[in-house]
C-alpha positions in Angstrom: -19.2 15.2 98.5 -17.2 13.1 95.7 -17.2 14.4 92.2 -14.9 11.5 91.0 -15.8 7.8 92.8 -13.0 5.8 90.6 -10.2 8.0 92.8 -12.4 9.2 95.5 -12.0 13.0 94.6 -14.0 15.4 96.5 -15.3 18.5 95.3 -13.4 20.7 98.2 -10.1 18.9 96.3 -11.4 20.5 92.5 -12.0 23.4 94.4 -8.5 23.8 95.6 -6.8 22.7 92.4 -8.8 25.5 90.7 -7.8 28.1 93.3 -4.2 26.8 92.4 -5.1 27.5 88.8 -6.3 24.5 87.2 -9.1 26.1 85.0 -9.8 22.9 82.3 -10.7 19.6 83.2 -8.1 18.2 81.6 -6.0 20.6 84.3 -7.9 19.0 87.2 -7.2 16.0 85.5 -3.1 16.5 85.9 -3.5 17.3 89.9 -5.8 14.8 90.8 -6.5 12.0 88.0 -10.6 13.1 88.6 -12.3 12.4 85.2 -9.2 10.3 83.8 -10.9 6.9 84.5 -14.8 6.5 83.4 -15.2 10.1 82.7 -18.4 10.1 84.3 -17.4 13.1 86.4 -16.0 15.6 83.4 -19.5 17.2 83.4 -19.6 17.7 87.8 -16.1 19.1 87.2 -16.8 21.4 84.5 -19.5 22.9 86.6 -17.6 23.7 89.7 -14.8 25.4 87.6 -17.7 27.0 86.1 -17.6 28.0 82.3 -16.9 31.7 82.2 -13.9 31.0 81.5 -10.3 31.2 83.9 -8.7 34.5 84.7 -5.6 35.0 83.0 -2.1 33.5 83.9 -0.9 37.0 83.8 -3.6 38.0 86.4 -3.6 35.3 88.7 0.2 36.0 89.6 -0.6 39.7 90.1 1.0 41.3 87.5 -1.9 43.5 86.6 -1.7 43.5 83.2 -2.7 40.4 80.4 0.2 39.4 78.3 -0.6 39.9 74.3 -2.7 36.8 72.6 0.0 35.2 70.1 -0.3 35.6 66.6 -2.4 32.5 64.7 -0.6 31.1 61.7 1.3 28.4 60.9 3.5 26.9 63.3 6.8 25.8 63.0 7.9 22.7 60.2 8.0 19.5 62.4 9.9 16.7 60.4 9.3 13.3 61.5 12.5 11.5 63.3 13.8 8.8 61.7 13.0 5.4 62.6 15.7 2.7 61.9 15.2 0.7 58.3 12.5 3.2 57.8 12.4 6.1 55.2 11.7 9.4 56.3 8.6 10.6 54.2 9.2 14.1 52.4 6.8 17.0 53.7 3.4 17.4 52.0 4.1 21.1 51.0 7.5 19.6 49.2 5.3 17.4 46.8 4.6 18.4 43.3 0.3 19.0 43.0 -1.2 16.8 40.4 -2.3 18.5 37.9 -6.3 17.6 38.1 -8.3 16.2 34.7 -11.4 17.7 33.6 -15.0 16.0 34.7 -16.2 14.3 31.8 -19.6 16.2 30.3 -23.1 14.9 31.3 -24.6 13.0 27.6 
């Protein structure tokens, strides 16, 4: 049966690119283009890969044991690339705060 008419992806192809670890749609998406035209299909795909969730990276290739979730914080300062006869705009966090006035009193 086709999940995705606009490139005539079936659901035995979903299936396969999620037992070759595609677990998103957007993953699916990469292998076969299903869901990158009308998106009519995201939900049909979503069901199949089911929403529990995909196994682990670590546990897929058989090494037994989940890696360590990363740390959240902030990432890494990005600065912009320059663009020719453009300035390159100093970083937010560089910027001096305005100091902020006091809201005038209710008469």
């Amino acid at each position: 049966m086709y999940v995705c008419s606009c490139f005539g992806v079936t659901e035995k192809q979903v299936k396969d690119h999620a037992d070759a670890g595609a677990c998103t749609p957007r993953e699916i998406a990469s292998a076969c283009k299903a869901g990158t035209d009308c998106g009519g299909c995201v939900r049909s795909i979503q069901a199949l890969l089911g929403r529990g969730g995909c196994p682990r990276r670590e546990l897929v290739e058989g090494r037994g044991q989940p890696a360590q979730e990363p740390v959240s914080g902030p990432g890494p300062v990005v600065r912009p690339e320059p663009v020719a006869g453009r300035p390159v705009p100093e970083p937010v966090a560089d910027r001096p705060v305005p100091a902020r006035s006091p809201l005038p009193e209710a008469a």
